[in-house]
PyMOL Python script that loads the backbone (N, CA, C, O; Angstrom):
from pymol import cmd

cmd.read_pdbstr("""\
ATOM      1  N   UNK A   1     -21.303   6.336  -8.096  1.00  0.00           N
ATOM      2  CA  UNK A   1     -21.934   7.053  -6.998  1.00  0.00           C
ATOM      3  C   UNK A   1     -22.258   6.027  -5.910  1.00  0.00           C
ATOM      4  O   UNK A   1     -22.710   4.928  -6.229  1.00  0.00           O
ATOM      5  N   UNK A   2     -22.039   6.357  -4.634  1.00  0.00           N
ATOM      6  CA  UNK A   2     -22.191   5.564  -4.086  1.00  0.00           C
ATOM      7  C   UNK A   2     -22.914   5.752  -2.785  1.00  0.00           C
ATOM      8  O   UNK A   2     -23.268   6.930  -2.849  1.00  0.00           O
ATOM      9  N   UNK A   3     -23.382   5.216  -1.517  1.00  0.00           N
ATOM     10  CA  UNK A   3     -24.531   5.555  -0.661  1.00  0.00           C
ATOM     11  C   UNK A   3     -24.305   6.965   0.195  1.00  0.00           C
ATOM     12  O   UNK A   3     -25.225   7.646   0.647  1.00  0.00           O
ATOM     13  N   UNK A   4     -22.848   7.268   0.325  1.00  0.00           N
ATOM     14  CA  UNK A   4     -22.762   8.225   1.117  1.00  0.00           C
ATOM     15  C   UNK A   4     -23.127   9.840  -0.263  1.00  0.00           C
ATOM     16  O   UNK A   4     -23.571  10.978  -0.107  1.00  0.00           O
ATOM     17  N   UNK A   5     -22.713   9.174  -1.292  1.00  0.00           N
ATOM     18  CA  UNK A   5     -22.969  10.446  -2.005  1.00  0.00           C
ATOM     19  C   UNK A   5     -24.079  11.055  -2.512  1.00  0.00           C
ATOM     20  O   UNK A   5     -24.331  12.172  -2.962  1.00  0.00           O
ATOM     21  N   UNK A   6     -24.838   9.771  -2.279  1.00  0.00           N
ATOM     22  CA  UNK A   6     -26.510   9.903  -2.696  1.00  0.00           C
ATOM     23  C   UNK A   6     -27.365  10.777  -1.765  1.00  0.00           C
ATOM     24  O   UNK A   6     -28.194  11.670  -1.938  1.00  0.00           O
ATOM     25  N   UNK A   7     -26.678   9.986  -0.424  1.00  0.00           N
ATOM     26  CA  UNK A   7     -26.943  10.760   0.647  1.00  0.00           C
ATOM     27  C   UNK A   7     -26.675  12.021   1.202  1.00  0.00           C
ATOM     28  O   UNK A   7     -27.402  12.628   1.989  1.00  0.00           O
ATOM     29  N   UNK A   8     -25.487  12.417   0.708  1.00  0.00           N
ATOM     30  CA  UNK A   8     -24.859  14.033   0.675  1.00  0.00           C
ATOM     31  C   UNK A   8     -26.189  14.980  -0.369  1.00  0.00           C
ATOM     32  O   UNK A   8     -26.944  15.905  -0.070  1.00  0.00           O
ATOM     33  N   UNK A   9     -25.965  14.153  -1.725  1.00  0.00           N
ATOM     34  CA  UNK A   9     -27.198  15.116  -2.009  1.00  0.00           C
ATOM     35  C   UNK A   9     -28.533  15.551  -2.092  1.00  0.00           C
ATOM     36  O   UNK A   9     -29.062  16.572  -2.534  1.00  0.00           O
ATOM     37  N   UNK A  10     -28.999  14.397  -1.491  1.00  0.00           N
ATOM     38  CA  UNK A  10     -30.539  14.343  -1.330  1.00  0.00           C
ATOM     39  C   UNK A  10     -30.442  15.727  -0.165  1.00  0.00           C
ATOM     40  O   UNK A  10     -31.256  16.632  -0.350  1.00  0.00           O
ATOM     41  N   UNK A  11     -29.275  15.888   1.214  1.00  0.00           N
ATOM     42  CA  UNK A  11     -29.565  16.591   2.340  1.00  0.00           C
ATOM     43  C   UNK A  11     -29.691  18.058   1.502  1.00  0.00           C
ATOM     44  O   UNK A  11     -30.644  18.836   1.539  1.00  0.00           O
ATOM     45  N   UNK A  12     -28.514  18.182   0.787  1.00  0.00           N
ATOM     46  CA  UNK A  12     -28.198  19.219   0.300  1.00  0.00           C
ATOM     47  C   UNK A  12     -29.266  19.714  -0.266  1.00  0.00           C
ATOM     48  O   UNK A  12     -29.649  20.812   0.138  1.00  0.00           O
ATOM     49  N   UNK A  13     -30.094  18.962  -1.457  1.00  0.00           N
ATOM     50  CA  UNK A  13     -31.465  19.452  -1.906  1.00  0.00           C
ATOM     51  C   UNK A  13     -32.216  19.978  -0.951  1.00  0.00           C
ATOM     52  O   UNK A  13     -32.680  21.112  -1.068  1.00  0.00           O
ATOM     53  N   UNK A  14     -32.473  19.054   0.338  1.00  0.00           N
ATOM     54  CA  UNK A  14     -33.407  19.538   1.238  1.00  0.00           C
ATOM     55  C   UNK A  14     -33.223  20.887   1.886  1.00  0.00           C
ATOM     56  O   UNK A  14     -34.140  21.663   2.157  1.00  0.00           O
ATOM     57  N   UNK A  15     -31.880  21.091   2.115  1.00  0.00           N
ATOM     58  CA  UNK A  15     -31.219  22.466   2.656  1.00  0.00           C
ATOM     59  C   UNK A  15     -31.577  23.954   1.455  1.00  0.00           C
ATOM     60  O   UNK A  15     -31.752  25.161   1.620  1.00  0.00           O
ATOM     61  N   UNK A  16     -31.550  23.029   0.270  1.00  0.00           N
ATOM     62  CA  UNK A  16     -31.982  24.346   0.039  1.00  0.00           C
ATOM     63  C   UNK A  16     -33.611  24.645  -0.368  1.00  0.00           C
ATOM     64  O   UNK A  16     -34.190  25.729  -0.302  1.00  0.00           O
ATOM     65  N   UNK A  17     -34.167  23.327  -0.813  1.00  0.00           N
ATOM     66  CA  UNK A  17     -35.727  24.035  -0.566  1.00  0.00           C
ATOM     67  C   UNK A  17     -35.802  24.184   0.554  1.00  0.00           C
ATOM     68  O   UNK A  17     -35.943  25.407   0.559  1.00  0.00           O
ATOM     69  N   UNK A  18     -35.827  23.817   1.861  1.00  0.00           N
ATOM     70  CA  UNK A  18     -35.572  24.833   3.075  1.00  0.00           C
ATOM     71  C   UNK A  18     -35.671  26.491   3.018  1.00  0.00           C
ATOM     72  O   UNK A  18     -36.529  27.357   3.194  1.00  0.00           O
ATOM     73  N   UNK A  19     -33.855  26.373   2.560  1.00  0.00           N
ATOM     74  CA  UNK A  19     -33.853  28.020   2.684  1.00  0.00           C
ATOM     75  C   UNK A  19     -34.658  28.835   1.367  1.00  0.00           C
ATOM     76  O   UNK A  19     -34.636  30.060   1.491  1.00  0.00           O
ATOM     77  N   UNK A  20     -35.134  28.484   0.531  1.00  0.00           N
ATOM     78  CA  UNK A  20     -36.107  28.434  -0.678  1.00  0.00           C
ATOM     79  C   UNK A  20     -37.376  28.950  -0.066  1.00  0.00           C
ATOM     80  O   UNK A  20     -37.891  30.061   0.058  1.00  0.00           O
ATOM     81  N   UNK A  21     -37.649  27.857   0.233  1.00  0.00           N
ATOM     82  CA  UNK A  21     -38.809  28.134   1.095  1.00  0.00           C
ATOM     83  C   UNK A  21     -39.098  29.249   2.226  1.00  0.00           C
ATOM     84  O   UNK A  21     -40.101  29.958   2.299  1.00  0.00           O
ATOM     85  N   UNK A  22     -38.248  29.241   2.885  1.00  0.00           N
ATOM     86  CA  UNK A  22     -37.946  30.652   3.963  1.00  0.00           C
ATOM     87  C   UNK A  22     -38.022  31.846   3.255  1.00  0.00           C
ATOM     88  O   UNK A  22     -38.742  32.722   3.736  1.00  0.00           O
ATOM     89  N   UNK A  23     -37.385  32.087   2.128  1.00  0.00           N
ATOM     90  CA  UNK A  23     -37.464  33.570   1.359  1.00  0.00           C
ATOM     91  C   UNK A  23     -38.525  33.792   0.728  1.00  0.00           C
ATOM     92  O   UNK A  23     -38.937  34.946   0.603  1.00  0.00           O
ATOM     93  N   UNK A  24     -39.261  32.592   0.137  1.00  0.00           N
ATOM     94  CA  UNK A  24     -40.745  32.604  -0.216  1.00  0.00           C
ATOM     95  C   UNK A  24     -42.057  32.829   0.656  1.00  0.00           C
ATOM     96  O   UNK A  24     -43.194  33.088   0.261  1.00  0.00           O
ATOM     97  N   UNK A  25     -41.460  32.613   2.296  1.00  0.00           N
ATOM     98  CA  UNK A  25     -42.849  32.390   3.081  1.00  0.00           C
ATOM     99  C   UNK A  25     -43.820  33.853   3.338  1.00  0.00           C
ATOM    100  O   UNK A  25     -44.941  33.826   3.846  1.00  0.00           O
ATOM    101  N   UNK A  26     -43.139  35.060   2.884  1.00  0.00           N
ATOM    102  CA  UNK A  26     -44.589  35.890   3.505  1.00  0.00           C
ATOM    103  C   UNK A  26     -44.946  36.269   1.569  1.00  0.00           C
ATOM    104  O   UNK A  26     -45.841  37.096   1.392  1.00  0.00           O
ATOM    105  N   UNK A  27     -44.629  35.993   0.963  1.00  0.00           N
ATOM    106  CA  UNK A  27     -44.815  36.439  -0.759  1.00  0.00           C
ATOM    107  C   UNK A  27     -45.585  35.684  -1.085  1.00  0.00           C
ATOM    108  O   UNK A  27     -46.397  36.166  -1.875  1.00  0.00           O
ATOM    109  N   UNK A  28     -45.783  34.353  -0.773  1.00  0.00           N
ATOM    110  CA  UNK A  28     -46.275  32.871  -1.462  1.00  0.00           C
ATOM    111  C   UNK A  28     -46.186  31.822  -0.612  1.00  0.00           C
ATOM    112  O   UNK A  28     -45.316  30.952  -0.655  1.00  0.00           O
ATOM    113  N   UNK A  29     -47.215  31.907   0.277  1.00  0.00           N
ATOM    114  CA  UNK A  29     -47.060  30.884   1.622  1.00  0.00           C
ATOM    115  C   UNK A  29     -47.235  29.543   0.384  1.00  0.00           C
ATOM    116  O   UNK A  29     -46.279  28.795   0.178  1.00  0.00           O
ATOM    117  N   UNK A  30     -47.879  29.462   0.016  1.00  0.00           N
ATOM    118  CA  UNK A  30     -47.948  28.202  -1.147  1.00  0.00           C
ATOM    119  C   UNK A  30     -46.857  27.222  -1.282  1.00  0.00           C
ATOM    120  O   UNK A  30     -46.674  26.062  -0.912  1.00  0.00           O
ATOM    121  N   UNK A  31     -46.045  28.318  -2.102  1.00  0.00           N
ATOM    122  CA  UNK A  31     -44.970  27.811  -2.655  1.00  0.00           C
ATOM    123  C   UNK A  31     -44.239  27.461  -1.524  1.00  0.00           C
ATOM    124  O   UNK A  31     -43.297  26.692  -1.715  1.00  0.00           O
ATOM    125  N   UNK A  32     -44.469  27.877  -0.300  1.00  0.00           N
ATOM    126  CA  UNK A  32     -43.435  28.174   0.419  1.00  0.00           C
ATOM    127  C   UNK A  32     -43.962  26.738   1.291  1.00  0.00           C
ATOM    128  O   UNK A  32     -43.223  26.043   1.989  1.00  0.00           O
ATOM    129  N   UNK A  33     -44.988  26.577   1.120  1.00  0.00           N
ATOM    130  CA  UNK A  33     -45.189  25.258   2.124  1.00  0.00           C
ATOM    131  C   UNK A  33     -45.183  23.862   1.162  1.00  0.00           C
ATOM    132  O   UNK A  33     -45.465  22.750   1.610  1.00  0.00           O
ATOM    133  N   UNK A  34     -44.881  24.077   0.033  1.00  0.00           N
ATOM    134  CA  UNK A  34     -44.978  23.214  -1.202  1.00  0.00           C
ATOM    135  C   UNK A  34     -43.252  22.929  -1.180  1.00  0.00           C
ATOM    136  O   UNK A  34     -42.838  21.769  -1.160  1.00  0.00           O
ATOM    137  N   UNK A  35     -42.385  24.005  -1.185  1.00  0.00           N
ATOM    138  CA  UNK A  35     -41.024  23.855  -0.821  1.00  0.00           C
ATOM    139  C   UNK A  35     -40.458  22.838   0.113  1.00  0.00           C
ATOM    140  O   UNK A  35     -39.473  22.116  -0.040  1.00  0.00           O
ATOM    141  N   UNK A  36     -41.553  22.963   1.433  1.00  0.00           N
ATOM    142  CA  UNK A  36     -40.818  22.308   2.542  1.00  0.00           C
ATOM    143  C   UNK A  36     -41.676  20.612   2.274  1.00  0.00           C
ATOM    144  O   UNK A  36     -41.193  19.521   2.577  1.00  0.00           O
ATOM    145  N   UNK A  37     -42.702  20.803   1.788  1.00  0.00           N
ATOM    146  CA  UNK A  37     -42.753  19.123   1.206  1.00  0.00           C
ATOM    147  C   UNK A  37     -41.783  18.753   0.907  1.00  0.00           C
ATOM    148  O   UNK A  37     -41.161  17.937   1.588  1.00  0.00           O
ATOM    149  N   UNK A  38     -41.157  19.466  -0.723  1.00  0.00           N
ATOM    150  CA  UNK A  38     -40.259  18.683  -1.234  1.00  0.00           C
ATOM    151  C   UNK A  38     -38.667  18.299  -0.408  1.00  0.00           C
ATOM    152  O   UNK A  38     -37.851  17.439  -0.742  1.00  0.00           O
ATOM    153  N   UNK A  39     -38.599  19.253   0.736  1.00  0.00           N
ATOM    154  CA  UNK A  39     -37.530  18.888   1.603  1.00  0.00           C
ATOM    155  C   UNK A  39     -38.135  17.957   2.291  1.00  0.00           C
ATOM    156  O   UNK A  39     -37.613  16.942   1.830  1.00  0.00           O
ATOM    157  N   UNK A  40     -38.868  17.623   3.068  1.00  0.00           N
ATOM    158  CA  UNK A  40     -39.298  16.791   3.934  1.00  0.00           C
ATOM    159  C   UNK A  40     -39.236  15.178   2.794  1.00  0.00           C
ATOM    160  O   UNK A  40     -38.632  14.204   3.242  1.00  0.00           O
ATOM    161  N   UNK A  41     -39.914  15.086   1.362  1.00  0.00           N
ATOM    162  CA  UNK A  41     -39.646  13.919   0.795  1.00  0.00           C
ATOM    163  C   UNK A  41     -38.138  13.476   0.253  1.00  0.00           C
ATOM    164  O   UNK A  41     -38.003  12.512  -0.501  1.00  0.00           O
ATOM    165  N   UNK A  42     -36.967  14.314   0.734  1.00  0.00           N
ATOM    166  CA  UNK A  42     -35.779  14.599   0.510  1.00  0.00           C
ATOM    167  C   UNK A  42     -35.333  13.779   1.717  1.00  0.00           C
ATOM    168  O   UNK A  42     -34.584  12.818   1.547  1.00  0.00           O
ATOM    169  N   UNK A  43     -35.858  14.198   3.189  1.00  0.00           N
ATOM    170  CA  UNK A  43     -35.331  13.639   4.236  1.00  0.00           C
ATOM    171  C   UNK A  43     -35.825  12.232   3.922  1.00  0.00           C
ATOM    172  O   UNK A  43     -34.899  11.521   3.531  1.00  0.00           O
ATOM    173  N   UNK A  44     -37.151  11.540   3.981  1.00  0.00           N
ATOM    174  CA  UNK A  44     -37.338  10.651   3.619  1.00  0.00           C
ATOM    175  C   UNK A  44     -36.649   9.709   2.637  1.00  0.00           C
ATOM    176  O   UNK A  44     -36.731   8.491   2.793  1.00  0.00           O
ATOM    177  N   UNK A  45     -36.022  10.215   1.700  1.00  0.00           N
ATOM    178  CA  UNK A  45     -35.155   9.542   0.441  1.00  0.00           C
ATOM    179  C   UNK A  45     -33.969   9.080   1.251  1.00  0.00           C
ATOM    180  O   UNK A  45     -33.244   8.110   1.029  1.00  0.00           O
ATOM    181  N   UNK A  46     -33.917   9.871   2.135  1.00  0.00           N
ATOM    182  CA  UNK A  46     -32.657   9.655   3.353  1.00  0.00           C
ATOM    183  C   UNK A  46     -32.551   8.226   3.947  1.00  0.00           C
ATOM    184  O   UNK A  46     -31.776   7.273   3.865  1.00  0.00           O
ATOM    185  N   UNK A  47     -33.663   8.527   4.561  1.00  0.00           N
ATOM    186  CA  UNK A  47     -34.283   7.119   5.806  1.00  0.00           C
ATOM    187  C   UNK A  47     -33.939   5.990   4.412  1.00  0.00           C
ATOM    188  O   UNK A  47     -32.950   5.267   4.532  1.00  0.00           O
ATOM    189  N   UNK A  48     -34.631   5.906   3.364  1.00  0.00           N
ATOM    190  CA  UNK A  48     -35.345   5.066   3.077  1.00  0.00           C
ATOM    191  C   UNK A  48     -33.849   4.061   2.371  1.00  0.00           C
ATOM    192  O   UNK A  48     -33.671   2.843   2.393  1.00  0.00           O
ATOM    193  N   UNK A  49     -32.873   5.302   1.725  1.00  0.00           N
ATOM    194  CA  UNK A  49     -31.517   4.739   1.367  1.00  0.00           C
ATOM    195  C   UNK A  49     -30.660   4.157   2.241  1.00  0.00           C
ATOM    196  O   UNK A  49     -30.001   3.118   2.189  1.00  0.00           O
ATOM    197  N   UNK A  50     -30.802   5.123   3.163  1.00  0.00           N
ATOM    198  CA  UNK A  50     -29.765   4.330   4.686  1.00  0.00           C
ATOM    199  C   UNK A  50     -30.033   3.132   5.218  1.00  0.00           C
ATOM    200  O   UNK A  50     -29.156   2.335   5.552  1.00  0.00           O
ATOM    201  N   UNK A  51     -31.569   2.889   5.353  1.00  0.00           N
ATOM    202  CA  UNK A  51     -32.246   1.501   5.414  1.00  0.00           C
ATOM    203  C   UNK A  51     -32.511   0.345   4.477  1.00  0.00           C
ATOM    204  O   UNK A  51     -32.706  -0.803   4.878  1.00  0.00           O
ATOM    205  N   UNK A  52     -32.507   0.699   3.245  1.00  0.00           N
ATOM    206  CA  UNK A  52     -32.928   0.176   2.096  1.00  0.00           C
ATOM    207  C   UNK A  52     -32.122  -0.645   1.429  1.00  0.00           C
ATOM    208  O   UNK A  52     -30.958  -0.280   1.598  1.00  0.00           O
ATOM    209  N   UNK A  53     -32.209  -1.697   0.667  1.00  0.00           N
ATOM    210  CA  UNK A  53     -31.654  -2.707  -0.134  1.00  0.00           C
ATOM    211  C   UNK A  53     -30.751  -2.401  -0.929  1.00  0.00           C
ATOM    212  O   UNK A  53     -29.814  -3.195  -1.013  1.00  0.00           O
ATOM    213  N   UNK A  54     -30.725  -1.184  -1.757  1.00  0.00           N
ATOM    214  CA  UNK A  54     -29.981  -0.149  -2.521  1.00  0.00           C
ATOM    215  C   UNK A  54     -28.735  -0.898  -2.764  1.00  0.00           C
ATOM    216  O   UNK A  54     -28.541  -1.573  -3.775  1.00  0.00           O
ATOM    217  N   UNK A  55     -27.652  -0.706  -1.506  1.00  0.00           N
ATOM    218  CA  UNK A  55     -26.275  -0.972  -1.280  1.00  0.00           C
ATOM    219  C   UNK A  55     -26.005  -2.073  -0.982  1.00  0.00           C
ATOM    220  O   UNK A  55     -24.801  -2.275  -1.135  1.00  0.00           O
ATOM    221  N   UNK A  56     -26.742  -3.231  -0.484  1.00  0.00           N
ATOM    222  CA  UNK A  56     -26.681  -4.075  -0.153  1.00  0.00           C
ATOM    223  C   UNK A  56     -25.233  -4.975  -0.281  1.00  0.00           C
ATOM    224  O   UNK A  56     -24.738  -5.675   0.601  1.00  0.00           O
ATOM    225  N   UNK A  57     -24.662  -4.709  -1.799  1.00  0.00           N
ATOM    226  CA  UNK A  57     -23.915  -5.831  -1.893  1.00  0.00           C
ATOM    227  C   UNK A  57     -22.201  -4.363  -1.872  1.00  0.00           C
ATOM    228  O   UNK A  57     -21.091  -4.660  -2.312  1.00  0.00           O
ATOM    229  N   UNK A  58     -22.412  -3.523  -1.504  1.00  0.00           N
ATOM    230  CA  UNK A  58     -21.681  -2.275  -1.530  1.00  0.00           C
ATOM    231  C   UNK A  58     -20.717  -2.599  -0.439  1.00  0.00           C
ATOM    232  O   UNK A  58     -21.134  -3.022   0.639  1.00  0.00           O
ATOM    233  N   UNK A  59     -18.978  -2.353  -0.755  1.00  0.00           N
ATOM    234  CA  UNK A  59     -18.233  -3.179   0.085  1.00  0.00           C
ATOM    235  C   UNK A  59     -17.724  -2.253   0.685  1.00  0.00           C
ATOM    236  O   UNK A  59     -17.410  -1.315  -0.047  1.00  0.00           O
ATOM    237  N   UNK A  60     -17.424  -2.082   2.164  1.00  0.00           N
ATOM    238  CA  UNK A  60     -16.947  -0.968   3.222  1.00  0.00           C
ATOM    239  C   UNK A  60     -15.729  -0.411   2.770  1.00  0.00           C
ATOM    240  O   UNK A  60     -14.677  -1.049   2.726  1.00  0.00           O
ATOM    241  N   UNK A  61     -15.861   0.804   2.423  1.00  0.00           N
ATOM    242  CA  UNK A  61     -13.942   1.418   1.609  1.00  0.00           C
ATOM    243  C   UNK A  61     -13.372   1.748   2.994  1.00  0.00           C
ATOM    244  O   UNK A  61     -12.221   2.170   3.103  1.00  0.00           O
TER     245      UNK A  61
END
""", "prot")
cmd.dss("prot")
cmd.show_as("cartoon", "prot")
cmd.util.cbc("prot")
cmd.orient("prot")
């Protein structure tokens, strides 16, 4: 696995607690604002890989 694929799925997670969250918001504002945390610490996993030491020694294909 490698940085772009890590990165494909962290977005993908976020996309769907997103839309998760949207079908939850007038039933369970809760859940529904508890959802978009876990997307928002999803985007963050983002930043932090794209910037981060991770790949460091990872050679350009």
């Amino acid at each position: 696995m490698n940085r772009r694929d890590i990165v494909d799925m962290e977005l993908h997670y976020a996309r769907m607690m997103r839309r998760e969250a949207k079908a939850r918001a007038k039933q369970n504002p809760a859940a529904s604002e508890q959802l978009n945390r876990f997307a928002d610490a999803a985007v963050q996993r983002v930043e932090a890989i794209k910037c981060g030491p991770l790949f460091d020694t990872e050679k350009a294909a």
